[in-house]
TIMARBA-486928 format. One record per residue: residue in three letters; x, y, z of N, C-alpha, C in turn. Coordinates in nm, 2 decimals, m for minus. Example, Ala and Ser with C-alpha at 12.3 -4.5 7.8 and 13.67 -1.06 7.14 Angstrom:
// residues 2
<r: ala | nu: 1.32 | nv: m0.57 | nw: 0.78 | cau: 1.23 | cav: m0.45 | caw: 0.78 | cu: 1.32 | cv: m0.33 | cw: 0.78>
<r: ser | nu: 1.28 | nv: m0.22 | nw: 0.71 | cau: 1.37 | cav: m0.11 | caw: 0.71 | cu: 1.29 | cv: 0.00 | cw: 0.79>
//
This chain:
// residues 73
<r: unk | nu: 1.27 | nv: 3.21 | nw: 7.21 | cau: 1.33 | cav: 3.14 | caw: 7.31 | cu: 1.46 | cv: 3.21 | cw: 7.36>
<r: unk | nu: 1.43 | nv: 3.24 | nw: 7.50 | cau: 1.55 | cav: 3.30 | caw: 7.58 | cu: 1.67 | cv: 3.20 | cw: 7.61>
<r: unk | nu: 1.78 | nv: 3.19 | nw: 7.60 | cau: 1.90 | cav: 3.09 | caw: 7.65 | cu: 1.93 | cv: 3.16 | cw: 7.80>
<r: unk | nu: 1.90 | nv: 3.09 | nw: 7.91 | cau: 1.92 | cav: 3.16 | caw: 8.04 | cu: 2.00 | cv: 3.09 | cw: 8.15>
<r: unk | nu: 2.10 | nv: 3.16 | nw: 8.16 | cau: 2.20 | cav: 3.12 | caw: 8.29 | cu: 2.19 | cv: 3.09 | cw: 8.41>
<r: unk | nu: 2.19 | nv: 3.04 | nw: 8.53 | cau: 2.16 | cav: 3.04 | caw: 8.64 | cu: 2.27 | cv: 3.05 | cw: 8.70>
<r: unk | nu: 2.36 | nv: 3.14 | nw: 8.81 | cau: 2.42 | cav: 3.15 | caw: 8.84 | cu: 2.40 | cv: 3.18 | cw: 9.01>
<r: unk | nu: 2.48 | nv: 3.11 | nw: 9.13 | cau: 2.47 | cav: 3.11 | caw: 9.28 | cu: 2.65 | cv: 3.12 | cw: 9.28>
<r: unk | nu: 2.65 | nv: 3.25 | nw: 9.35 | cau: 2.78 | cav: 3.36 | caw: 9.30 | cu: 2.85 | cv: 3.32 | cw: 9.18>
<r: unk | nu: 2.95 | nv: 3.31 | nw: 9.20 | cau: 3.01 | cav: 3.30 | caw: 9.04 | cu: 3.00 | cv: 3.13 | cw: 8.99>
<r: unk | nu: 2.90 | nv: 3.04 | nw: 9.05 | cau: 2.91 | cav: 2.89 | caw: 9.01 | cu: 2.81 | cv: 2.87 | cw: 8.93>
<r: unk | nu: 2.84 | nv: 2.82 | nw: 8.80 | cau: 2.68 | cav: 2.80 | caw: 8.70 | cu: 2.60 | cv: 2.69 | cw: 8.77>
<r: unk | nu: 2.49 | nv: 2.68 | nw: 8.78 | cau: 2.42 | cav: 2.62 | caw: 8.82 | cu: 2.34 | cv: 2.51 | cw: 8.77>
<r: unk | nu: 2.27 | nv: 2.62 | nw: 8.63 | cau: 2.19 | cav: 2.53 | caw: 8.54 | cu: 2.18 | cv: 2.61 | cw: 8.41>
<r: unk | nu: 2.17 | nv: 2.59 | nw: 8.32 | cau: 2.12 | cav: 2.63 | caw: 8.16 | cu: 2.04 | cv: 2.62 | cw: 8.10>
<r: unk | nu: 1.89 | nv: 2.69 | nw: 8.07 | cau: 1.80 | cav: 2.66 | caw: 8.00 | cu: 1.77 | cv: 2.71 | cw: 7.86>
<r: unk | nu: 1.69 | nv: 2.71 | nw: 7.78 | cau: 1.60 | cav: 2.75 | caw: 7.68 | cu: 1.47 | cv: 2.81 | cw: 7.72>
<r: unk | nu: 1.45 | nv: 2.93 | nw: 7.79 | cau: 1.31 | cav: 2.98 | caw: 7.81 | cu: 1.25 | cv: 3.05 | cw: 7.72>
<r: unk | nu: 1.10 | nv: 3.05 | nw: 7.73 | cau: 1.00 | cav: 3.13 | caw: 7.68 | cu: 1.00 | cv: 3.22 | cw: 7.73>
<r: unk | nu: 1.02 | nv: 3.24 | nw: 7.86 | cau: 0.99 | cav: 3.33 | caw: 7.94 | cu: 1.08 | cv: 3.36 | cw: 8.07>
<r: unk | nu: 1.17 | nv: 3.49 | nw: 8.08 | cau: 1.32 | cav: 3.50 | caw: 8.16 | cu: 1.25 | cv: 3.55 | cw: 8.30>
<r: unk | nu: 1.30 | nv: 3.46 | nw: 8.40 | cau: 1.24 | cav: 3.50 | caw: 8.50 | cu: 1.26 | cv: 3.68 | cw: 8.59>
<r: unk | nu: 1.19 | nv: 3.72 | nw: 8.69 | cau: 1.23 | cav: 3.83 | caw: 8.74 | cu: 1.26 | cv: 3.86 | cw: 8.84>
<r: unk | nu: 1.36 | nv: 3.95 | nw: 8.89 | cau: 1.37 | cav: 4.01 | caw: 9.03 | cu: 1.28 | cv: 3.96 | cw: 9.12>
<r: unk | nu: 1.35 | nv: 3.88 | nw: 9.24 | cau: 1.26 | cav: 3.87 | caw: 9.33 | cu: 1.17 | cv: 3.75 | cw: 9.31>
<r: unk | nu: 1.14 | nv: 3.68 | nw: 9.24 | cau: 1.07 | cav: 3.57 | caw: 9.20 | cu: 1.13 | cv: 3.45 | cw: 9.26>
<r: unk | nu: 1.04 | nv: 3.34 | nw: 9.36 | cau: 1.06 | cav: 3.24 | caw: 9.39 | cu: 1.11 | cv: 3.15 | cw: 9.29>
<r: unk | nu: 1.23 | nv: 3.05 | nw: 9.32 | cau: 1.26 | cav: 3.00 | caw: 9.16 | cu: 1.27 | cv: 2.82 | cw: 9.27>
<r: unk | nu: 1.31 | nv: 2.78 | nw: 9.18 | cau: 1.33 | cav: 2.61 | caw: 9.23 | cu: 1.48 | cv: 2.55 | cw: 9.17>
<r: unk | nu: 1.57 | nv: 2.47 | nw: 9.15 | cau: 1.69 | cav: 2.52 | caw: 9.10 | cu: 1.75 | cv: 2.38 | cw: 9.15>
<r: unk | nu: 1.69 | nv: 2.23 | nw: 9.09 | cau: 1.74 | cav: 2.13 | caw: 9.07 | cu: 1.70 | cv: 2.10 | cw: 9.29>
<r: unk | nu: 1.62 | nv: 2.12 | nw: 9.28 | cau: 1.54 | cav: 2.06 | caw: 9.43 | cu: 1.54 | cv: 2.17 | cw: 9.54>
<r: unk | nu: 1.61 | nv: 2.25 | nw: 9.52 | cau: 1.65 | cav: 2.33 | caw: 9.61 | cu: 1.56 | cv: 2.46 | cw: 9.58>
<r: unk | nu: 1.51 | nv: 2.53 | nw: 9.69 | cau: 1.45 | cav: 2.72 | caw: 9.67 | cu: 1.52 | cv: 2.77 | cw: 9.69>
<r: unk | nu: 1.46 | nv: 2.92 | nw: 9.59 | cau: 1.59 | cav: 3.03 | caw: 9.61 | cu: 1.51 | cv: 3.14 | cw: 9.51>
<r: unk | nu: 1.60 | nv: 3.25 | nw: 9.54 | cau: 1.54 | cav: 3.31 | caw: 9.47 | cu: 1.63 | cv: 3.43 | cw: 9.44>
<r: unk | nu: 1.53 | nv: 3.49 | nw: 9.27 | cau: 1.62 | cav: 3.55 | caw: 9.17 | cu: 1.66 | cv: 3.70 | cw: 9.25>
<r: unk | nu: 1.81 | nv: 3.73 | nw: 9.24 | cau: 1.85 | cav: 3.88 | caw: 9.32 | cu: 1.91 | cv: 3.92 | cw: 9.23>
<r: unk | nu: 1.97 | nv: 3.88 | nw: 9.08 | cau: 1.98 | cav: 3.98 | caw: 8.95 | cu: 1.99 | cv: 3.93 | cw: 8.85>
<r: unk | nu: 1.91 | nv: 4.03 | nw: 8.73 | cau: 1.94 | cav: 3.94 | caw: 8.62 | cu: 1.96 | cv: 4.06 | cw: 8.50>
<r: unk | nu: 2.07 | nv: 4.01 | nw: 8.46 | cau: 2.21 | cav: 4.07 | caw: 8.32 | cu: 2.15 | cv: 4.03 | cw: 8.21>
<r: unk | nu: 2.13 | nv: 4.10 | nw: 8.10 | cau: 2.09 | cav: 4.07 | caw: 7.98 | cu: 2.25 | cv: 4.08 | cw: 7.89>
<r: unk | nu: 2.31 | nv: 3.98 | nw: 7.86 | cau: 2.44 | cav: 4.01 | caw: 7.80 | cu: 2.40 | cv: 4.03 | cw: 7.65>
<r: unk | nu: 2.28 | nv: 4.02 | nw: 7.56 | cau: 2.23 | cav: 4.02 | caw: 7.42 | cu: 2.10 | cv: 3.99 | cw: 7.43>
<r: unk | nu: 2.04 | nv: 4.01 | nw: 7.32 | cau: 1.87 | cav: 3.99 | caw: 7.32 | cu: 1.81 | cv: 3.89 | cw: 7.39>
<r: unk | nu: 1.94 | nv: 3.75 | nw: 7.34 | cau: 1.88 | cav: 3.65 | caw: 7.32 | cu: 1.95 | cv: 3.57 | cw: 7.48>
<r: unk | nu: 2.03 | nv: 3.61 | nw: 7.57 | cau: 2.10 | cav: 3.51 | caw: 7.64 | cu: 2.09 | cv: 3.63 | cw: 7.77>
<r: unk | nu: 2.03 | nv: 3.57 | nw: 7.86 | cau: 2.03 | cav: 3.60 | caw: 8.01 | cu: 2.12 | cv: 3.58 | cw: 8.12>
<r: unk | nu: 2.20 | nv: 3.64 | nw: 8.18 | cau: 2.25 | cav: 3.62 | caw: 8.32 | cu: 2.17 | cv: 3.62 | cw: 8.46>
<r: unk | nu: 2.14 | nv: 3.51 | nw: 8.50 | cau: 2.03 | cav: 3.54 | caw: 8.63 | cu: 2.15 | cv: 3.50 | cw: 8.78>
<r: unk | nu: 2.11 | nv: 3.56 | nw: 8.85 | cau: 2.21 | cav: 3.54 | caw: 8.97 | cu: 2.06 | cv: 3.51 | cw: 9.08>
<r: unk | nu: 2.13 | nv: 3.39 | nw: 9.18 | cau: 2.01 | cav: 3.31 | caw: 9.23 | cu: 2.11 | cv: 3.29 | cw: 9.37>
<r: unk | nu: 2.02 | nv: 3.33 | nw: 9.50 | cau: 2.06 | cav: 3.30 | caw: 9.62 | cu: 1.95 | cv: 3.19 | cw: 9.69>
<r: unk | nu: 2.02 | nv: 3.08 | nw: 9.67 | cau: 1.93 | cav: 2.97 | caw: 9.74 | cu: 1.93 | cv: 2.94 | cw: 9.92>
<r: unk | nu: 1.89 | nv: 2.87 | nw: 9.94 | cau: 1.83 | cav: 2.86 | caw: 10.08 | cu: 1.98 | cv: 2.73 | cw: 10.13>
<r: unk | nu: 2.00 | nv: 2.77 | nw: 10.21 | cau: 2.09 | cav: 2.64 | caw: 10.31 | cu: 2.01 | cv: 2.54 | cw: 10.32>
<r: unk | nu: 2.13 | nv: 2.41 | nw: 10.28 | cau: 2.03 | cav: 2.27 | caw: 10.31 | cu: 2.10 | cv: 2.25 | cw: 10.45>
<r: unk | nu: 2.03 | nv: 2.23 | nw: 10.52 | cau: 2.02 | cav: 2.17 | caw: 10.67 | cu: 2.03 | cv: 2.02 | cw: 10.68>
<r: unk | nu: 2.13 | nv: 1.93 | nw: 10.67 | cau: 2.16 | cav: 1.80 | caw: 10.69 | cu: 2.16 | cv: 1.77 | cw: 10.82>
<r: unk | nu: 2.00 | nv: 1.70 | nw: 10.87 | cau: 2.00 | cav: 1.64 | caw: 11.02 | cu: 2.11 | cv: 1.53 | cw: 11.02>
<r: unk | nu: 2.20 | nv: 1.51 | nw: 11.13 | cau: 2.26 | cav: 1.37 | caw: 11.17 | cu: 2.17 | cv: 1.31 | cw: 11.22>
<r: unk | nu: 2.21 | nv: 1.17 | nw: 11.19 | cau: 2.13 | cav: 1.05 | caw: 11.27 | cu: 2.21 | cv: 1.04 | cw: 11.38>
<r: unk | nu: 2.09 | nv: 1.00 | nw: 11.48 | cau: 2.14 | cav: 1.00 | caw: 11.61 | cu: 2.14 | cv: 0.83 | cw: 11.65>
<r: unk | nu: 2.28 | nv: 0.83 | nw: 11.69 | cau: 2.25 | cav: 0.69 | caw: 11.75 | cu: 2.20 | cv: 0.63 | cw: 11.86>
<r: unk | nu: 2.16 | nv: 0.52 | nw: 11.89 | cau: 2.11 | cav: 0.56 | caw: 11.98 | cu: 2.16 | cv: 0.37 | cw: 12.08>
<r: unk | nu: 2.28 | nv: 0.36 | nw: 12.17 | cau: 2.34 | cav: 0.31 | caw: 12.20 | cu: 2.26 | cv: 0.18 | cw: 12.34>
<r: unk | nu: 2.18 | nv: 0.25 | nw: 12.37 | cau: 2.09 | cav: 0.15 | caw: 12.47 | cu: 2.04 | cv: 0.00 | cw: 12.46>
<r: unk | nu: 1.99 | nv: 0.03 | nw: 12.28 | cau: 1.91 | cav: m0.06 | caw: 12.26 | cu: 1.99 | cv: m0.20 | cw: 12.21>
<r: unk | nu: 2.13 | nv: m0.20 | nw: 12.14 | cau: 2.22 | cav: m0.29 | caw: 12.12 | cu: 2.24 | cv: m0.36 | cw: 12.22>
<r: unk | nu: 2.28 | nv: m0.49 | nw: 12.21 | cau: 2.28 | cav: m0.59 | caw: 12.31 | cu: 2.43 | cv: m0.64 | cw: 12.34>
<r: unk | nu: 2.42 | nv: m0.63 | nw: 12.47 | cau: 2.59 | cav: m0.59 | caw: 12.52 | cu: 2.59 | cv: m0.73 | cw: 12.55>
<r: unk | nu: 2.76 | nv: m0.77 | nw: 12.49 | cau: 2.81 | cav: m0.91 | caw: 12.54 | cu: 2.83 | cv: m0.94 | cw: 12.64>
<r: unk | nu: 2.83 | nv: m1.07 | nw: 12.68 | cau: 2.90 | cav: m1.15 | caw: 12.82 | cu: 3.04 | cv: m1.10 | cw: 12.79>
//
């Protein structure tokens, strides 16, 4: 078992226990969000540095929509 870092620039992201340390370039998923692995540091056998550039969330606004309210006397 690998102990593996997740890192999106210098902000930890997440911490696991892998079997298996992911690689360069590999599509990853990262608490809902995609992204994917652009480096990974082996600081000792056992403990991985991975650096992960995820995708922009795009938050639509709700649009109001002012017509349909019913205007007082």
């Amino acid at each position: 078992m690998y102990s593996v870092y997740f890192f999106e620039n210098k902000d930890l992201l997440l911490t696991q226990f892998l079997k298996q340390v992911p690689s360069a370039g590999e599509a990853i998923t990262i608490k809902g969000r995609k992204g994917k692995v652009s480096n990974v540091n082996s600081v000792d056998e056992k403990r991985f540095y991975v650096h992960v550039t995820l995708e922009t969330v795009n938050k639509n606004k709700l649009i109001v929509d002012n017509s349909k309210k019913k205007k007082g006397k």
